[in-house]
C-alpha positions as MATLAB code, in Angstrom:
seq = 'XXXXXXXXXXXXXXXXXXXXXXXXXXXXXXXXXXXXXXXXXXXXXXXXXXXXXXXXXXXXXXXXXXXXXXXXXXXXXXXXXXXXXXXXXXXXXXXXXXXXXXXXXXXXXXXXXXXXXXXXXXXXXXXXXXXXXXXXXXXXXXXXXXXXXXXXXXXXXXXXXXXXXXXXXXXXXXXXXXXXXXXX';
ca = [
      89.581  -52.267   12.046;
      93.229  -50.311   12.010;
      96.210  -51.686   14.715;
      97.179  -49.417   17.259;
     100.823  -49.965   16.218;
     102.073  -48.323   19.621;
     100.815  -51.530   21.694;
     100.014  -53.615   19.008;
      96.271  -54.032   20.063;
      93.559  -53.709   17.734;
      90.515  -50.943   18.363;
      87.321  -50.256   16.883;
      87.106  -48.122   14.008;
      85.462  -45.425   16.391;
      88.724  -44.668   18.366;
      90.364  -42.706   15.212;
      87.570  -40.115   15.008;
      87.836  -39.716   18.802;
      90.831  -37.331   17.726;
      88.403  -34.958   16.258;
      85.457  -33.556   17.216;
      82.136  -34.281   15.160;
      79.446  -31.580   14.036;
      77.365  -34.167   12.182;
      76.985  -37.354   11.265;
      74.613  -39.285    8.416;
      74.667  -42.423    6.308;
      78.103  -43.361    7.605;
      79.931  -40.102    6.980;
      80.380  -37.674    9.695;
      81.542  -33.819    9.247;
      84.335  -32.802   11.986;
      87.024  -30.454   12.677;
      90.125  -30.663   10.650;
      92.997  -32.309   12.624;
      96.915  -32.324   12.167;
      98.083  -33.790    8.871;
      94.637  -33.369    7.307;
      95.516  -30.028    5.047;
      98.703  -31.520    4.112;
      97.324  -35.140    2.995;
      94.436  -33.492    1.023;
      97.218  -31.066   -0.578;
      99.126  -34.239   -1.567;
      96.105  -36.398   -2.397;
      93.815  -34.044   -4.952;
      93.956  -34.588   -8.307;
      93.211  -30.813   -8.782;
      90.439  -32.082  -11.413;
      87.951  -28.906  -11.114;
      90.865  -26.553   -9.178;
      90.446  -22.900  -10.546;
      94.150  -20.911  -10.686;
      95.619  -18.629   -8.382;
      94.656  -15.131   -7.983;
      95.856  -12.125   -5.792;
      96.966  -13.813   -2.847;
      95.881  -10.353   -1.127;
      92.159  -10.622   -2.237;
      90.195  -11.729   -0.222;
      86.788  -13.376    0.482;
      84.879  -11.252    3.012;
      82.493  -11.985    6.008;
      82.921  -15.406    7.722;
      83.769  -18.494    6.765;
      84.540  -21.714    7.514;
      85.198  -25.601    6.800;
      84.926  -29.201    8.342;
      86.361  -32.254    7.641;
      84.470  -34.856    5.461;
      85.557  -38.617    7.209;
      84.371  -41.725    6.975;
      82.587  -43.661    9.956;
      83.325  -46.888    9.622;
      87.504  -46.084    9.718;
      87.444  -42.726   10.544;
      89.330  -41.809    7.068;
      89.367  -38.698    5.762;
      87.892  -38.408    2.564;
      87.648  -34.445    2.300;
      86.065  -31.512    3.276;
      82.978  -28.882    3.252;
      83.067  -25.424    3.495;
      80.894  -22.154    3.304;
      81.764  -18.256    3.295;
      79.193  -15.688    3.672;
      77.543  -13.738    0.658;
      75.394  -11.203    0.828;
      72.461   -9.945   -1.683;
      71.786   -6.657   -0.163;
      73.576   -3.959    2.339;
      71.885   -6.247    5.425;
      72.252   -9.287    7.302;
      68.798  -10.016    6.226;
      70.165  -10.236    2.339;
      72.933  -12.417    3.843;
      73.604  -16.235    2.229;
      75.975  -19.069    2.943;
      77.986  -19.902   -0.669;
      79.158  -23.731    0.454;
      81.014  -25.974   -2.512;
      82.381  -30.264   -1.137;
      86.004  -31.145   -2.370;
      86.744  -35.104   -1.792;
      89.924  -36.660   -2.738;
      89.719  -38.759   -5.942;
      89.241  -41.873   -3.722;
      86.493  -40.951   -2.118;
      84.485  -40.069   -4.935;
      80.959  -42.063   -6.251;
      80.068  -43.584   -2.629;
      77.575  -40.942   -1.858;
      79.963  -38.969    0.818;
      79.552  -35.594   -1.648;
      75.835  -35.940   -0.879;
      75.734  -37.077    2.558;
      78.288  -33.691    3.491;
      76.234  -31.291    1.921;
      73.023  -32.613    3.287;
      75.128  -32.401    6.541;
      75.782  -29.078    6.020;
      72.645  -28.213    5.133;
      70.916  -28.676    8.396;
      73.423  -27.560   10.498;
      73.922  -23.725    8.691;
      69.936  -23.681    8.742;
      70.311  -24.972   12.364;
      73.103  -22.579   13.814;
      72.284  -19.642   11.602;
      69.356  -17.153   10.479;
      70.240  -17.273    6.856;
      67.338  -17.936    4.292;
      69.474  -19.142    1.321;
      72.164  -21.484    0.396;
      73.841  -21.609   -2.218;
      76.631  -23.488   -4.596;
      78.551  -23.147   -8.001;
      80.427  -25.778   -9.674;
      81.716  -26.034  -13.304;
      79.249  -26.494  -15.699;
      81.251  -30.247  -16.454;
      81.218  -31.129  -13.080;
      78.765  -33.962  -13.288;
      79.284  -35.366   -9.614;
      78.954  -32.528   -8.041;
      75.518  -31.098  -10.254;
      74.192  -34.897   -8.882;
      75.549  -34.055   -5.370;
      74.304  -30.750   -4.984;
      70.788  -31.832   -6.654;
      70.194  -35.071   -4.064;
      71.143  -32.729   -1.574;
      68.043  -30.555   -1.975;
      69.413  -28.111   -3.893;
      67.637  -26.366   -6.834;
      69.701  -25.804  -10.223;
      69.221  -21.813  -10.749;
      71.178  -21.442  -14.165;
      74.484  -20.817  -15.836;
      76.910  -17.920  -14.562;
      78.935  -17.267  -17.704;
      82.908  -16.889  -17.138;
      82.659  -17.081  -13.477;
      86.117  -19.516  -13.290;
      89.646  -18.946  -14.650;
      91.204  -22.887  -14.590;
      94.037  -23.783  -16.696;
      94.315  -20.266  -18.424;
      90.456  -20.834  -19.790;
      87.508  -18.543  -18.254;
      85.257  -21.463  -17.368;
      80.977  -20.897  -17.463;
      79.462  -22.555  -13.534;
      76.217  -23.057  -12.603;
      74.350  -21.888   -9.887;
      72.677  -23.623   -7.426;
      70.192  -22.256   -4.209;
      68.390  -23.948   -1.833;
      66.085  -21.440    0.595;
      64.706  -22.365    3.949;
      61.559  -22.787    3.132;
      62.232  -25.587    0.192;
      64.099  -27.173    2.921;
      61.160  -27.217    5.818;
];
């Protein structure tokens, strides 16, 4: 329980993610909007472990996108965040696909919130949109997230070879899908 230091009262855990609104909740982790401070405290907080480098800052990703806050019941901490852009397969919106990827700050990591986001995520892109396929890359050494993205119904597709520049060093990712109908 946190001290509302303005009267000095204590209030339930609840009344901190009253300041954002929530798209999902499951297994004590809740996706929301982002709210102010959020960006800046996960720009200080990252460890910048599986960050790839900069590239033209006038490239862009196209079609929509979007993100959510990743917080914690219980305190209503933020712990990180989702997001998903649109890819497409095709010249239609039929051959369109939601790419998605979970950051969490180095705290958060190992208490299941990577899974329980995505799986969040999950039902509510197959919920508010027609796509058939997700889908997800992470570095081929990112452990956590291959675990993550696998306990969150995802199917491991295979290795996309120099997809990543971090730290100077073209970096090999893996691929990972998960279709409508594997989801039910």
């Amino acid at each position: 329980m946190k001290v509302d230091r303005s009267r000095g009262a204590r209030v339930p855990p609840r009344y901190w993610l009253r300041r954002r609104r929530l798209v999902a909740e499951r297994d004590g982790f809740a996706l929301g909007e982002f709210v102010r401070g959020d960006l800046a405290r996960l720009g200080r907080e990252t460890d910048r472990a599986w960050e790839t480098d900069a590239g033209d800052p006038a490239f862009r990703v196209p079609g929509p996108a979007g993100h959510a806050a990743v917080v914690e019941v219980a305190t209503g901490d933020l712990l990180g965040f989702v997001g998903w852009n649109q890819v497409h397969w095709g010249p239609t919106s039929t051959c369109a696909a939601w790419n998605v990827g979970v950051f969490l700050l180095p705290a958060a990591r190992g208490r299941g919130a990577g899974t329980a986001a995505l799986r969040m995520l999950v039902r509510w892109l197959f919920t508010v949109s027609p796509v058939h396929r997700l889908q997800a890359v992470t570095d081929v050494e990112n452990t956590r997230t291959r675990r993550a993205l696998a306990a969150a119904w995802f199917t491991e597709e295979g290795v996309v070879r120099g997809a990543a520049l971090r730290g100077g060093v073209r970096r090999d990712m893996v691929m990972f899908s998960l279709l409508r109908s594997d989801h039910g």
